[in-house]
N, CA, C and O of each residue as an XYZ file, in Angstrom:
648
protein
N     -18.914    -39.162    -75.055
C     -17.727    -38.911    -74.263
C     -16.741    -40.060    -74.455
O     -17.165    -41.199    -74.263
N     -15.709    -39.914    -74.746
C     -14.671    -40.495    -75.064
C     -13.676    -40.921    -73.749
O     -12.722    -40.237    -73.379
N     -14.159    -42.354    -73.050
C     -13.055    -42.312    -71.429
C     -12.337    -43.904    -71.551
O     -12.319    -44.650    -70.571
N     -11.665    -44.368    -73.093
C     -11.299    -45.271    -72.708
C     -10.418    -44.486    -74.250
O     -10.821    -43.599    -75.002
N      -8.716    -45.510    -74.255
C      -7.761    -45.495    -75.246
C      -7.224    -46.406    -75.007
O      -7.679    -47.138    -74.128
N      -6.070    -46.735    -75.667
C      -5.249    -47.778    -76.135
C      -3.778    -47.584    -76.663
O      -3.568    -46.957    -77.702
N      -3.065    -47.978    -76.134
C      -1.271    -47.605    -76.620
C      -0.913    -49.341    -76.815
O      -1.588    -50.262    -76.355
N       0.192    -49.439    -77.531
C       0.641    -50.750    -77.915
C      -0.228    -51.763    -78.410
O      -1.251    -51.396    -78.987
N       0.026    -53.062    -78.273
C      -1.136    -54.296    -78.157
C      -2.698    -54.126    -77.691
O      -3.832    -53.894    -78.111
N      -2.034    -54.371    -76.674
C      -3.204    -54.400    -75.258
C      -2.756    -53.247    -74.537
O      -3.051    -53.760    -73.458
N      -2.364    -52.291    -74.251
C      -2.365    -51.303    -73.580
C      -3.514    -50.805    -73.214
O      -4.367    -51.123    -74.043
N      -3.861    -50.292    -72.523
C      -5.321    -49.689    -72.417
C      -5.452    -48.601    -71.066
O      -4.651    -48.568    -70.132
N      -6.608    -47.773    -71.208
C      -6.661    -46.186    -70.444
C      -8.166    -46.795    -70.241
O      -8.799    -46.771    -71.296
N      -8.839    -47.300    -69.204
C     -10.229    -46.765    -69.309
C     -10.559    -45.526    -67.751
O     -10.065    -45.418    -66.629
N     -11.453    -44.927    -68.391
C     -12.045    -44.070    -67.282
C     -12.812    -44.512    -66.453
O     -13.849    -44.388    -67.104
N     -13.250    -45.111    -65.130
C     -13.741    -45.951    -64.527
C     -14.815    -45.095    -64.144
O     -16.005    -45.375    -64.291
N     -14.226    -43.728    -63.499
C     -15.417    -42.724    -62.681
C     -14.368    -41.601    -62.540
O     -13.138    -41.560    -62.594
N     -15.573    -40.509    -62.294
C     -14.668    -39.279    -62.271
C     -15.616    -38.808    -60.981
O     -16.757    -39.265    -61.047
N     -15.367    -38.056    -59.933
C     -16.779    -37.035    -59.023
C     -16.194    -35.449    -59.146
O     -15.200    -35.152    -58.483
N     -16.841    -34.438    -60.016
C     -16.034    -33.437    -59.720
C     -16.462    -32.814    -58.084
O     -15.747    -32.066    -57.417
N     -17.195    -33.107    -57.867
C     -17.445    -32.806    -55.968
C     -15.838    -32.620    -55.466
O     -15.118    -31.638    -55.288
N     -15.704    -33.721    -55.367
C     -14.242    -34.201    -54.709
C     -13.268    -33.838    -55.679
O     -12.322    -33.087    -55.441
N     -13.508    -34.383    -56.788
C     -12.306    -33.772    -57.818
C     -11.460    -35.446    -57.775
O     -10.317    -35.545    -57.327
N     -12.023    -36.319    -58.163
C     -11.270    -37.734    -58.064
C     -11.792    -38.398    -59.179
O     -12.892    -38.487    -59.724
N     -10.171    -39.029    -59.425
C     -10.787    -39.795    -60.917
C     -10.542    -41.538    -60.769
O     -10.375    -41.538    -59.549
N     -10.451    -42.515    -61.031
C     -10.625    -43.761    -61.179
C     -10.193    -44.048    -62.487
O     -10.697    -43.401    -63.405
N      -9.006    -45.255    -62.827
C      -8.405    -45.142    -64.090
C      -8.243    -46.720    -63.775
O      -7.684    -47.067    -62.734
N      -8.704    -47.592    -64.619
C      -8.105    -49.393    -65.075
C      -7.260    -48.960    -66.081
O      -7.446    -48.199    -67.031
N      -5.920    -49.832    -65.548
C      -4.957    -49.523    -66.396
C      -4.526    -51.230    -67.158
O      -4.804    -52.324    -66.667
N      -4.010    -51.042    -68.069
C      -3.053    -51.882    -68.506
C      -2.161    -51.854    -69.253
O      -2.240    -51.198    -70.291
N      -0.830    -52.714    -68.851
C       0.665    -51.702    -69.196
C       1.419    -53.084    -68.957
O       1.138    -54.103    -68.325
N       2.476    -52.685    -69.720
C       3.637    -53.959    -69.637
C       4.351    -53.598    -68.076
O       4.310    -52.489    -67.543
N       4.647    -54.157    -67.817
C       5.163    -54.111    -66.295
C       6.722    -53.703    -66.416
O       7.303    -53.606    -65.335
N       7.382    -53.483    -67.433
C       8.393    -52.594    -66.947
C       7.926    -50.843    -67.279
O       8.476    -49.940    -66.648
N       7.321    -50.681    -67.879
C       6.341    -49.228    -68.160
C       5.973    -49.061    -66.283
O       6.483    -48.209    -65.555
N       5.208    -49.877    -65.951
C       4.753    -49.555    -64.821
C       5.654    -49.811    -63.909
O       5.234    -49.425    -62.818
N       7.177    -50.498    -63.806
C       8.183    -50.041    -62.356
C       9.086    -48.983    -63.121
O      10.115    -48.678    -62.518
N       8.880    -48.392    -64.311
C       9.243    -47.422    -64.678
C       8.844    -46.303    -63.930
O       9.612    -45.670    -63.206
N       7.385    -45.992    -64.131
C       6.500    -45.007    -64.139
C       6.033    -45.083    -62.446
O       5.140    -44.370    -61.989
N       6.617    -45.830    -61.833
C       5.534    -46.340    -60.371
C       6.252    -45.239    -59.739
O       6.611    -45.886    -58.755
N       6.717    -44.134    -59.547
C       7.361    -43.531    -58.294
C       6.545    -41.675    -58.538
O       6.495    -40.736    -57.744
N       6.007    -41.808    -60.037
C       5.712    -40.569    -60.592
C       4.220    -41.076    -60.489
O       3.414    -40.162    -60.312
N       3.737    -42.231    -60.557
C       2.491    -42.721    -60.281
C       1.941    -42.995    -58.922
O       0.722    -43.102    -58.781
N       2.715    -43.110    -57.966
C       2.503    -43.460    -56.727
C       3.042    -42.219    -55.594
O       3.062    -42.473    -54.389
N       3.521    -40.705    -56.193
C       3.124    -39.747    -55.884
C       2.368    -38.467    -55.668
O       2.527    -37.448    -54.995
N       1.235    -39.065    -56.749
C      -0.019    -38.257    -56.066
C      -1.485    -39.243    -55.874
O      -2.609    -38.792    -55.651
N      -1.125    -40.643    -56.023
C      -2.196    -41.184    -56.360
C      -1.844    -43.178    -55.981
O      -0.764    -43.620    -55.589
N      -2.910    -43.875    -56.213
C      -2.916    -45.331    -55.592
C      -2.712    -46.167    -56.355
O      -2.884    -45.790    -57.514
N      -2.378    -47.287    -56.233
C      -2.253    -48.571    -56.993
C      -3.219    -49.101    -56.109
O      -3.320    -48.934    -54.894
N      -4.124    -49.964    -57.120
C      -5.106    -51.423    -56.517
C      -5.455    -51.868    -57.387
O      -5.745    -51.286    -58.432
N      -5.544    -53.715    -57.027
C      -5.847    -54.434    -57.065
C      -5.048    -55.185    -58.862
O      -5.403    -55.584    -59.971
N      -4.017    -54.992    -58.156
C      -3.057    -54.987    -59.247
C      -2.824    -56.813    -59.617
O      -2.765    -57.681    -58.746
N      -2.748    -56.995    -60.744
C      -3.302    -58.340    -61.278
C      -2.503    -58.692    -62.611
O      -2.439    -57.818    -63.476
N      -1.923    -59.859    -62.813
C      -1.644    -60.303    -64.368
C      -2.217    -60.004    -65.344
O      -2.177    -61.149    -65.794
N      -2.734    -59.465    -66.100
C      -3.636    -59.772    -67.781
C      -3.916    -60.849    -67.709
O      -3.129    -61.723    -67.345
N      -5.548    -61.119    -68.162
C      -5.813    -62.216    -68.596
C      -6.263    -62.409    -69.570
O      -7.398    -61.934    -69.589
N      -5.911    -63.044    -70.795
C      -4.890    -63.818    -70.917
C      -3.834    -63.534    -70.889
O      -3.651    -62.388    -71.301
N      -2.550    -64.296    -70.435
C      -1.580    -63.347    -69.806
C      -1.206    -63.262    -71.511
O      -1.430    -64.134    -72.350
N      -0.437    -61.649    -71.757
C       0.289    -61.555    -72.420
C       1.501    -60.748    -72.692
O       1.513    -59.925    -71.777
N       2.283    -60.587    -73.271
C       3.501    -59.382    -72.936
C       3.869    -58.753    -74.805
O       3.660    -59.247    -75.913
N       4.472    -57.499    -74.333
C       5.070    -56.625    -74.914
C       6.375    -57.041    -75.401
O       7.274    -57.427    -74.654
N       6.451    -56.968    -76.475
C       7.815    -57.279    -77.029
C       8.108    -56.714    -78.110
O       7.614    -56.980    -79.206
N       9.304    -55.525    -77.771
C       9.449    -54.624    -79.091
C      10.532    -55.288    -79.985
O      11.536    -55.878    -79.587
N      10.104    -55.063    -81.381
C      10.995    -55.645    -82.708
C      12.194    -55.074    -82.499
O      12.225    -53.874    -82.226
N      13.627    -55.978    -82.609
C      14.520    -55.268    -83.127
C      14.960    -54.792    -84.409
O      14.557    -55.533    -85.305
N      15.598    -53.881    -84.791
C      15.566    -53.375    -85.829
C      17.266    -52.978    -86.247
O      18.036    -52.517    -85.404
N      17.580    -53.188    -87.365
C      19.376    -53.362    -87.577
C      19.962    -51.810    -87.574
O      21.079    -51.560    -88.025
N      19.079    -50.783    -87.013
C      19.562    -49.391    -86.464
C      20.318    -49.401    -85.534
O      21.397    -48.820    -85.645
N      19.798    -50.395    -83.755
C      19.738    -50.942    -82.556
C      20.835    -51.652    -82.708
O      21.675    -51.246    -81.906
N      21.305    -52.684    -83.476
C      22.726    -53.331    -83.672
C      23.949    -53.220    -84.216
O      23.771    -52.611    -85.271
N      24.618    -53.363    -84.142
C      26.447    -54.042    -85.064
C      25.879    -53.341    -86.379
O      24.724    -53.441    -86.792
N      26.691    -52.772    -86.828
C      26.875    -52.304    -88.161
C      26.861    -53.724    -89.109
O      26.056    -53.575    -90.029
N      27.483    -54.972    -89.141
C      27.631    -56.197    -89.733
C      26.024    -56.795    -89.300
O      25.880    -58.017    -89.273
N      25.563    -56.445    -89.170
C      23.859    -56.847    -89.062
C      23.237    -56.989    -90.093
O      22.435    -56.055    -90.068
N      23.038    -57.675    -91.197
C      21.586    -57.748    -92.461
C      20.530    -57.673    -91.232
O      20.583    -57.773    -90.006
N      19.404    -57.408    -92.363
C      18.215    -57.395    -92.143
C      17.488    -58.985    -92.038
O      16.375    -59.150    -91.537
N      18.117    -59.823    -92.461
C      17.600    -61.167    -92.445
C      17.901    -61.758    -91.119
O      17.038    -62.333    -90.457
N      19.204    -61.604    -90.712
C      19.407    -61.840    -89.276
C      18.793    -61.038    -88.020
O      18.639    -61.474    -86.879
N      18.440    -59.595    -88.575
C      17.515    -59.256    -87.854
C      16.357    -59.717    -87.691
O      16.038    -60.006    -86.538
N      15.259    -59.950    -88.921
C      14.479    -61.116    -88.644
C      14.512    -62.399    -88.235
O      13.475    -63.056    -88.151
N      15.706    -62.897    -87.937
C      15.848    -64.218    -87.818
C      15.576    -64.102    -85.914
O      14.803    -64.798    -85.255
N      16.355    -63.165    -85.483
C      16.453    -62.544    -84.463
C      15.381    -62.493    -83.226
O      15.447    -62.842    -82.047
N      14.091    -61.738    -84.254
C      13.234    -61.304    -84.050
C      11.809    -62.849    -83.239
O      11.111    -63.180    -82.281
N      12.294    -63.205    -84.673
C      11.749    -64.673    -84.819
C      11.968    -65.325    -83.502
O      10.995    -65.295    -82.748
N      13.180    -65.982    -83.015
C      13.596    -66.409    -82.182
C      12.952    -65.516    -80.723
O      11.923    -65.923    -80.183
N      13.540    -64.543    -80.308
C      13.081    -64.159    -79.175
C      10.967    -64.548    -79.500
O      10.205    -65.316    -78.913
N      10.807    -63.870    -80.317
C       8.830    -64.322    -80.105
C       8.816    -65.536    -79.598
O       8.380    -65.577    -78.448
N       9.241    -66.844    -80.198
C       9.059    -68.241    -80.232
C       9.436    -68.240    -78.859
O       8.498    -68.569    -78.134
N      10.778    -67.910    -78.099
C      11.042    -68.241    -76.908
C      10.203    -67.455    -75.973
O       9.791    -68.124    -75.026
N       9.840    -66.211    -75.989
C       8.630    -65.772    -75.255
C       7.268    -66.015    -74.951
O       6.627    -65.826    -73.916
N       6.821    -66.664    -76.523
C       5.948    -67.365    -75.829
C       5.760    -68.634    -75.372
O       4.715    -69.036    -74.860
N       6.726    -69.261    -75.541
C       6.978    -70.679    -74.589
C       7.052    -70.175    -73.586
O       6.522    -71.099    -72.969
N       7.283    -69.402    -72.771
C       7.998    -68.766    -71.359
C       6.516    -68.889    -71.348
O       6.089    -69.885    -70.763
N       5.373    -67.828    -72.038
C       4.011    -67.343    -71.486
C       3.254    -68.475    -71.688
O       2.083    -68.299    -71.352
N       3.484    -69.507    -72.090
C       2.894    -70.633    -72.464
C       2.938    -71.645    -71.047
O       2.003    -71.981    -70.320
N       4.147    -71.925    -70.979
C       4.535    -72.580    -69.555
C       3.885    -71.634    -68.198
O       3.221    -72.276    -67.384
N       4.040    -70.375    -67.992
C       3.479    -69.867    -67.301
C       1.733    -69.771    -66.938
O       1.241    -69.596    -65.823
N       1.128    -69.914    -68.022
C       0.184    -70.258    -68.092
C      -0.575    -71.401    -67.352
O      -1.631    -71.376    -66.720
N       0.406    -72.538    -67.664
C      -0.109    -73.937    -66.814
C       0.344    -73.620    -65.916
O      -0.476    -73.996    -65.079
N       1.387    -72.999    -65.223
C       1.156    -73.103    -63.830
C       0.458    -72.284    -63.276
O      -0.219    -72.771    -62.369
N       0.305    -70.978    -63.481
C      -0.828    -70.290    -63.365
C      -2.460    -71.051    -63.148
O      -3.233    -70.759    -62.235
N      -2.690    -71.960    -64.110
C      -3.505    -72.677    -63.929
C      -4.158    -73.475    -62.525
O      -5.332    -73.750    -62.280
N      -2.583    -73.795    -61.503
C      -2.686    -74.466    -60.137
C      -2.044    -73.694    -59.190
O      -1.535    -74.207    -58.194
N      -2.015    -72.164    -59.470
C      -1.847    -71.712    -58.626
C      -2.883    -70.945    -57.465
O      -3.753    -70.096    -57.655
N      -2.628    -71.309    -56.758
C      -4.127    -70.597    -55.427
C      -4.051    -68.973    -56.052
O      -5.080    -68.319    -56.225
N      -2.623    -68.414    -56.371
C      -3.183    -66.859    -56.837
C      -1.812    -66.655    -57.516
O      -0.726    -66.644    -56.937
N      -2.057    -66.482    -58.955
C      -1.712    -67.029    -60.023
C      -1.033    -65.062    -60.278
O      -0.302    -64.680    -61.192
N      -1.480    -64.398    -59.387
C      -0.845    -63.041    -59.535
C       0.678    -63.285    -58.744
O       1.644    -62.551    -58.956
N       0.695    -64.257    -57.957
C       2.323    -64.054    -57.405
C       3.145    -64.365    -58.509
O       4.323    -64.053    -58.334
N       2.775    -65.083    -60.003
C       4.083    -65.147    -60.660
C       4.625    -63.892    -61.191
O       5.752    -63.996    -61.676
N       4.160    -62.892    -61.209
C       4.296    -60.996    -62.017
C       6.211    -61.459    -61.644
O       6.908    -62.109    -62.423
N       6.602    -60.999    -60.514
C       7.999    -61.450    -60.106
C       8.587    -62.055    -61.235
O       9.430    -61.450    -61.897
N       8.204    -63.228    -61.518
C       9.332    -64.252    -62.360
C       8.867    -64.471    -64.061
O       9.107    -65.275    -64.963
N       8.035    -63.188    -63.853
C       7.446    -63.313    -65.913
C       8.401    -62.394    -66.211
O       8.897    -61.824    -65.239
N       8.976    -61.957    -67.788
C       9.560    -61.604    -68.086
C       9.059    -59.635    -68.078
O       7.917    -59.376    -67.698
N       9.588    -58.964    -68.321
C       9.251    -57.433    -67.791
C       8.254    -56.569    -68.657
O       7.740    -55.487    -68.372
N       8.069    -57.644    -70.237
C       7.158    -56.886    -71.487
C       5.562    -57.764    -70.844
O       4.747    -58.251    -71.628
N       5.396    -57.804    -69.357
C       4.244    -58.714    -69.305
C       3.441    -57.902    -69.144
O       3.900    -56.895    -68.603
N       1.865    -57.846    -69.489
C       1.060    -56.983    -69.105
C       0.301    -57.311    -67.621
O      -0.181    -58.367    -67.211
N       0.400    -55.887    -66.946
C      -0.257    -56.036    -65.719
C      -1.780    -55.339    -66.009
O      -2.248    -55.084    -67.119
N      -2.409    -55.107    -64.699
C      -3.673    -54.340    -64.687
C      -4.039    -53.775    -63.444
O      -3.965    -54.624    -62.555
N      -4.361    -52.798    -63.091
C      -4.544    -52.481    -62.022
C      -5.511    -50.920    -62.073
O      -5.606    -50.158    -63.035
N      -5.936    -50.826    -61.162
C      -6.640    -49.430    -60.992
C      -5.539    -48.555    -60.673
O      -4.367    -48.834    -60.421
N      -6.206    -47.305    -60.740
C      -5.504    -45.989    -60.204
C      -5.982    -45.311    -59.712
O      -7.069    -45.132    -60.261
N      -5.808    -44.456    -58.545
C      -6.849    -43.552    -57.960
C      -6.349    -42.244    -57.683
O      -5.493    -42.152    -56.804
N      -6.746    -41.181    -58.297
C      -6.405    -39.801    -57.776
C      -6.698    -38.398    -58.057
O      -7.165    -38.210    -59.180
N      -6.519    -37.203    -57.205
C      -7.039    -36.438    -57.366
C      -7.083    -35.529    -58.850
O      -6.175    -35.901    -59.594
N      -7.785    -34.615    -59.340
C      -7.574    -34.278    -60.798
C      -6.284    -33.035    -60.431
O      -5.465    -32.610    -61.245
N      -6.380    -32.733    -59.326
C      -5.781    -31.712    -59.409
C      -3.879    -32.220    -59.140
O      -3.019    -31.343    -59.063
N      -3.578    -33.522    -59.047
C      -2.259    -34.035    -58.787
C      -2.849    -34.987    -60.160
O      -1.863    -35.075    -60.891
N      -3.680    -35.518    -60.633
C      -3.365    -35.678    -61.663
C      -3.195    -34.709    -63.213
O      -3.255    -35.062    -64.391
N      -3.057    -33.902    -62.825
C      -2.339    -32.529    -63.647
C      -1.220    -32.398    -63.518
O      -0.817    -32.006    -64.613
N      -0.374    -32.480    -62.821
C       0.802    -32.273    -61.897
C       1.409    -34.078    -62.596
O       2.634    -34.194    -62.562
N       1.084    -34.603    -62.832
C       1.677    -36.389    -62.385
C       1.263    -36.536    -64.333
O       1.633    -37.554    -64.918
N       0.598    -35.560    -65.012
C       0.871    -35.363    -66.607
C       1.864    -34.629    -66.926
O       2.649    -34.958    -67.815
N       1.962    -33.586    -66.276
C       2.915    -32.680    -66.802
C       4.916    -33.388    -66.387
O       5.908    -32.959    -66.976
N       4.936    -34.179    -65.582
C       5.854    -35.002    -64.897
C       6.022    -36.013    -66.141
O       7.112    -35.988    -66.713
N       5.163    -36.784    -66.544
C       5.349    -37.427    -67.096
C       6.180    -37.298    -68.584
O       6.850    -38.124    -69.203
N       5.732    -35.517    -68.938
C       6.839    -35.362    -70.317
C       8.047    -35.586    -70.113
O       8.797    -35.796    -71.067
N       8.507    -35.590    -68.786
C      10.203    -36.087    -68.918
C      10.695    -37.037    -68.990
O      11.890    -37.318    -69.079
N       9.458    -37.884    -68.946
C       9.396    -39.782    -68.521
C       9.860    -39.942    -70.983
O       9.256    -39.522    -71.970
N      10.678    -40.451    -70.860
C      11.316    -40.730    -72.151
C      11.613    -42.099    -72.775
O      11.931    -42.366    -73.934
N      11.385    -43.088    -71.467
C      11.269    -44.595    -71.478
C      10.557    -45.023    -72.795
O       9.744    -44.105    -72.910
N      10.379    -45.756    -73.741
C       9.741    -46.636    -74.998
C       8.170    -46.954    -73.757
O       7.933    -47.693    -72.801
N       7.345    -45.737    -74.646
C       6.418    -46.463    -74.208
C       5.787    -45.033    -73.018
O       4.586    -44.768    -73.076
N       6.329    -44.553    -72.426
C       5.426    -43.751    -71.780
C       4.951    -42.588    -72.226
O       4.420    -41.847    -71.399
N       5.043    -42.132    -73.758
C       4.591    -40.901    -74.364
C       3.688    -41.564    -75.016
O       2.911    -40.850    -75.649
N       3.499    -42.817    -75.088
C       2.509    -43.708    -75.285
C       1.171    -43.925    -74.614
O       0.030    -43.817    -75.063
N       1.635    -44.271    -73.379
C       0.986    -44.084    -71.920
C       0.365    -42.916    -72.328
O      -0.654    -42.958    -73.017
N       0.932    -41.759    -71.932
C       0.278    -40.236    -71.527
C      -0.229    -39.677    -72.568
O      -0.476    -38.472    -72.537
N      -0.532    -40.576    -73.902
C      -1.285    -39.513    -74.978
C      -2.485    -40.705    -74.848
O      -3.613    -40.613    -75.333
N      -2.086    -41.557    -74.267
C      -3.712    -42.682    -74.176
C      -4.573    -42.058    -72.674
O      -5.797    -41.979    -72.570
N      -3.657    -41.701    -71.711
C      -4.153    -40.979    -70.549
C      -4.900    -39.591    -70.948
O      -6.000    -39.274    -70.495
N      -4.214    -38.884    -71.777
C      -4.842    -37.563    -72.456
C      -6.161    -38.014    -73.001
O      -7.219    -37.443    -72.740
N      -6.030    -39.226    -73.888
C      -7.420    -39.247    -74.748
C      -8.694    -39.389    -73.981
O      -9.745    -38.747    -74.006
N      -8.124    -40.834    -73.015
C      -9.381    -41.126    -72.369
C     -10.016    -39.733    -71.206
O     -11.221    -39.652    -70.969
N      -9.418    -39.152    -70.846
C      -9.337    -38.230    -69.563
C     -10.158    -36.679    -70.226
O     -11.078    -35.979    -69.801
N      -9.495    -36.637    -71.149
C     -10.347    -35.474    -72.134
C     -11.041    -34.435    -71.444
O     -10.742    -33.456    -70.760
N     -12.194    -35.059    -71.912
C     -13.205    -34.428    -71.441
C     -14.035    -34.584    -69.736
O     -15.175    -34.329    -69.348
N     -13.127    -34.980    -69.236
C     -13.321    -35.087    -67.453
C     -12.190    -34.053    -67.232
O     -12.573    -33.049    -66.632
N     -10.789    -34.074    -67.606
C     -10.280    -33.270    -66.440
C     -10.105    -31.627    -67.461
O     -10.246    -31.254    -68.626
N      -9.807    -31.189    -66.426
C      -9.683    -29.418    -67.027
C      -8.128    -28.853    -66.337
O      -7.740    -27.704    -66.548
């Protein structure tokens, strides 16, 4: 049985537990945190957020730009140059964050002040029958990244939901 997938980097779908008694499923998620205040209003209408937490090791999402996305006067070298630059400065950001993370009593209050490609983690909890309803919702979700989400939700989920 197939109850775990993967979208992006670190993205990840695992299946935690399913009971068909009740009809409830259990999902550890992990997702860049603008995916998830994207997705949180279509996620948090049939179902729970807990125990929602930084990645550890923290890390983030950061999509390439590409000279499609810019100025017509764009080479491709300055697009890499581009590219280059934002990585280097991101991970100094996740680098510095890190040490303080290090002395913090709860090192989840920095989510707020990390940049928005950060990966979070958290459970999910809900019924199969609103999580049918909260898939089919999601095809309109068009954001970079959530047809991503919902074909890693499809994989792992498979063979539990009907």
């Amino acid at each position: 049985m197939v109850n775990s997938a993967s979208f992006f980097e670190y993205g990840t779908v695992n299946l935690v537990c399913h009971d068909n008694k009740s009809r409830q499923i259990a999902l550890d998620l992990c997702m860049p945190c603008y995916l998830l205040q994207y997705l949180m209003p279509i996620l948090l209408d049939g179902g729970l957020i807990d125990n929602y937490k930084l990645k550890n090791p923290i890390a983030s999402w950061m999509p390439a730009l590409s000279s499609d996305v810019l100025k017509e006067n764009a080479n491709q070298s300055y697009v890499n140059d581009l590219n280059k630059a934002i990585t280097h400065h991101v991970y100094g950001i996740l680098h510095l964050f890190a040490e303080v993370a290090s002395v913090m009593k709860n090192p989840n209050d920095l989510v707020p002040m990390l940049p928005l490609g950060i990966y979070v983690t958290f459970r999910y909890r809900i019924g199969m029958d609103k999580f049918i309803d909260m898939m089919e919702k999601l095809k309109e979700y068009e954001l970079y990244g959530a047809p991503e989400f919902r074909g890693a939700l499809v994989r792992a989920t498979a063979e539990t939901v009907d």
